[in-house]
Structure formats: structure tokens, C-alpha cells
N, C-alpha and C positions, 0 to 999 in steps of 0.2 A: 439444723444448720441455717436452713430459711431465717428463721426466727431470730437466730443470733445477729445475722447479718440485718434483717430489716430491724430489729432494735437497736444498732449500731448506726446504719444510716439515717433514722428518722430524724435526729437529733443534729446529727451534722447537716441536714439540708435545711431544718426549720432553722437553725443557728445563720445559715449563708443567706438568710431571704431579708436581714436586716438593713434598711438604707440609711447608711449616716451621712450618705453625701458625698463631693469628693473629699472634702477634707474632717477627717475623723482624728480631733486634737484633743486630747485626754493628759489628764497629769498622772503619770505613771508610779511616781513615788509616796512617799510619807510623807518628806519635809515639807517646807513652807514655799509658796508660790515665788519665785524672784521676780514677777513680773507686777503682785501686787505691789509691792515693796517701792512707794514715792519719795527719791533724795528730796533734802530738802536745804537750801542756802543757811549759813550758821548764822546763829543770831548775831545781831549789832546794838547797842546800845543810841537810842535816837539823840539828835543832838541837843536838843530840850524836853522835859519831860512835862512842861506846862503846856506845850504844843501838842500835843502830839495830833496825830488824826481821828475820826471820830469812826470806831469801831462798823464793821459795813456783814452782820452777819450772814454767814452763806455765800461772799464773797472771797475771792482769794488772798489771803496773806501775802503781808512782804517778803517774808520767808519762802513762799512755793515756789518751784520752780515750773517754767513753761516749756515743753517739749519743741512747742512748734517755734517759739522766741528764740530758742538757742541755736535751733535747726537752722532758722534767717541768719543769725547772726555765725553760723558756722559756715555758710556756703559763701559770705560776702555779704550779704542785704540789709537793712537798717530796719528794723524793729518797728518804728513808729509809720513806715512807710508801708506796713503790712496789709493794714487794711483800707490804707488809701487806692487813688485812681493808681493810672500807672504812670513812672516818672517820666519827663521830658528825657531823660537821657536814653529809656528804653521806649521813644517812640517810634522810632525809625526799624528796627528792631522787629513790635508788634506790629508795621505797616505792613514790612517786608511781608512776614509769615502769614499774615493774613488777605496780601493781596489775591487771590482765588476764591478769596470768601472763605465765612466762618459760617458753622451753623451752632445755631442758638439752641438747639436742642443733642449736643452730640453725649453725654450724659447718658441722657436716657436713652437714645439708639443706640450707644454701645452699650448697656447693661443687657436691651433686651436682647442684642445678636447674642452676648454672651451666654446667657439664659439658653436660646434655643440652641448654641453650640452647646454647652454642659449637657441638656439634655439628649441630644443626638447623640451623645458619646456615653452617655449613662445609658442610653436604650438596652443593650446586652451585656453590661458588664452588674446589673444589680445581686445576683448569684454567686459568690465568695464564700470559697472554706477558710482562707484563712483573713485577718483583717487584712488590708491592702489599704497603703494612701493614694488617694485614686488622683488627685490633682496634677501629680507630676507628670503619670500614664496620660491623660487627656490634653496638657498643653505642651507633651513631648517634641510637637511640630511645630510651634510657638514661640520655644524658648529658642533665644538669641543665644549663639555658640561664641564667646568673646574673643579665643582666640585663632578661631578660623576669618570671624572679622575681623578684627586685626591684619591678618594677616593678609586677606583679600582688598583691603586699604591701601597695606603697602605696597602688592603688585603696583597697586593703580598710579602707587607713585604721591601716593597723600602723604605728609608729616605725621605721626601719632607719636608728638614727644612723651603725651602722660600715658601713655600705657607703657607695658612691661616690654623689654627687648627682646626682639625673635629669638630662639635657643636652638 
């Protein structure tokens, strides 16, 4: 009976000593990835064919599209001002929010707080029988409740036209 049980449990505890981190993302199916999957803008016929441009291999086509292009151009922002300074009209703006000072390193001070917090929170939890996605367990205290804030807004007597109506 010994036997039967320690041949049963060895295997379940060497299987739980696995660390995949907090987040443990795996493609579970067969099919095909939908996230390799790049749209791409339909072709157009150029407006002279003697012209055209001079091929820029390893470069992006006219056809690609840009994630982060569309991202600008879906929130309001203009494209070409992407990787410019910032505009006069958003000076007043970044003066505001930066009147307390800015730090020039916050990057990497918050990567590494984040670091030693994942750590501190992975300290007793590396031990699992079954998989667990552990990210959500660790920033359970973290995550912003939308509509308790909301709600805690409207006490105070703020406007929140774009969120959803109390119920």
C-alpha cells in the first residue's frame, strides 16, 4: 500500500516543482496561430509605372500595415507627429503634469520594484499540482475595480459621461 501511494505521489510532486513563471501561455490547439496572421492594406495600382520607387529590401512595403500608426491615428493623434518633440498645443498640458518633477530613470525603477514584487509573491507559491496562471493571483491587489471606481467618482460628485450608467 506504501508503495502504491509513494509511486503515485512522486510523480505528482516532481511534476509541481516546474517554474514557468507567472504567466504560463501555451497554444492549446491544432490550428493556426491568429496572432501570427499580418492584414495587410489591398493592393493599388501606382499612378505611373515609370516612376515608381526604388525598391528598399528588408524595408516595409506600402502594403504593411502599422499597429502602432493606426493605434495614433485611432485615438486622435497625427502620425507624422509620432516620433516628433511634443506639440505646442500639448505644452501646457506636459508642464502641468510634470510640475513636481520628472524622473529620468522611472523605466527602470519600475521594472525593478516590479521584479522584487513578482519575486516576493513567487517566494511560496513555486509548488502546483495543477497548472495555475499565476499573474492574475499576484496583481489581485493591483487590479483597478472599474466599477466600483466609477462609482466612487460619482459619490464625489465628478461627471463620467464615457463610462457606462450606474444600474
Amino acid at each position: 500500500m506504501r508503495r502504491t501511494l509513494l509511486l503515485l505521489l512522486i510523480p505528482l510532486v516532481l511534476g509541481a516543482c516546474a517554474n514557468k513563471g507567472l504567466r504560463d501561455l501555451q497554444n492549446t490547439s491544432d490550428g493556426p496561430d491568429e496572432f501570427m496572421i499580418q492584414p495587410s492594406k489591398p493592393l493599388e495600382a501606382p499612378p505611373s509605372y515609370k516612376e515608381l520607387p526604388t525598391p528598399t529590401p528588408g524595408q516595409a512595403n506600402l502594403t504593411d500595415r502599422s499597429a502602432l500608426n493606426e493605434g495614433i491615428t485611432a485615438f486622435g493623434g497625427r502620425v507624422e507627429a509620432a516620433n516628433g518633440g511634443i506639440p505646442a498645443s500639448d505644452g501646457a498640458l506636459v508642464q502641468h503634469v510634470s510640475r513636481l518633477g520628472v524622473a529620468a530613470n522611472i523605466r527602470e525603477e519600475l521594472a525593478e520594484r516590479d521584479a522584487l514584487f513578482r519575486k516576493r509573491k513567487a517566494r511560496f507559491t513555486q509548488i502546483r499540482i495543477v497548472p495555475v496562471d499565476r499573474y492574475n493571483q499576484a496583481y489581485r491587489r493591483e487590479a483597478l475595480d472599474a466599477d466600483l471606481e466609477a462609482a466612487r467618482w460619482r459619490r464625489a460628485g465628478a461627471r463620467t459621461p464615457s463610462a457606462p450608467p450606474a444600474q
